[in-house]
N, C-alpha and C positions, 0 to 999 in steps of 0.2 A: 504494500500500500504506500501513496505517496502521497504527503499533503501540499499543496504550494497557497502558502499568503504574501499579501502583496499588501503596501501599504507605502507610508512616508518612512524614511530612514530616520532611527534616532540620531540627532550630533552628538549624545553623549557613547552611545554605542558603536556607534556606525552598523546599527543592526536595522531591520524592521520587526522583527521577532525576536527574543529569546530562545535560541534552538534548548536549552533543558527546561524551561516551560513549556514549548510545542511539544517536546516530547512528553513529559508529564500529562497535559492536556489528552495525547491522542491514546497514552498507556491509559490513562483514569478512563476515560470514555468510551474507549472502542476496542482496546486489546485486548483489557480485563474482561470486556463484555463477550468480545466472539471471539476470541481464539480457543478451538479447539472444540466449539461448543456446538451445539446439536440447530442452528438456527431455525429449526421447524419449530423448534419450543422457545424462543425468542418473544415477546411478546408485540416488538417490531411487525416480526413477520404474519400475526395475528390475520391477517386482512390479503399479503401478497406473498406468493410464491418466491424463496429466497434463493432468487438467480444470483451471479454475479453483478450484472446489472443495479436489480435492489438493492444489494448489499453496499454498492459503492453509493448508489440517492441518498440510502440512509445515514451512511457513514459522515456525509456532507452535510443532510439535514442536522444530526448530534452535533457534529462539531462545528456548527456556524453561528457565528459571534458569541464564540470562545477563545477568540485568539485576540483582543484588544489586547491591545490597540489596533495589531494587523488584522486583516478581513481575510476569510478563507476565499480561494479565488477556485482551485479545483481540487478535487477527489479523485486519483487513478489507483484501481486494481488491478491487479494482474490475477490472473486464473492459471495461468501457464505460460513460459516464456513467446510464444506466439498470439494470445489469447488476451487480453485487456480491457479494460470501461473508464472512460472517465467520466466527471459528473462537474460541471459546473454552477447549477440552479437554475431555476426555473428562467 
């Protein structure tokens, strides 16, 4: 999985993100939640079939505007080194 935010660069950072807060963020939200996990029983998946496809809308829907200051811009899965989705919002 691969998250990209975009936003203004700090001048005290020269960041737009903190990469161990994004990563914190995307373990608290979305690693903890589906790695390894059965996503039929998901409560996400409740309503839609958990394609890779959904898997990436939802992952993007969780983590959006959780990155403040930066804005999440896109969401890519990979399913297999050929195989991929990405999701940028509606």
């Amino acid at each position: 999985m691969e998250v990209l935010a975009g936003g203004e660069v700090d001048r005290e950072t020269g960041m737009v993100v903190n990469m161990a807060a994004l990563d914190e963020v995307v373990h608290g939200k979305i690693i903890s939640r589906f790695d390894h996990a059965n996503l039929n029983l998901d409560p996400a998946f409740a309503n839609i079939v958990p394609t890779t496809e959904n898997l990436c809308r939802t992952v993007f829907e969780l983590l959006d505007g959780s990155l403040a200051p930066a804005e999440l811009v896109r969401v890519r899965v990979e399913e297999t080194e050929n195989n991929f989705f990405e999701y940028s919002g509606e």
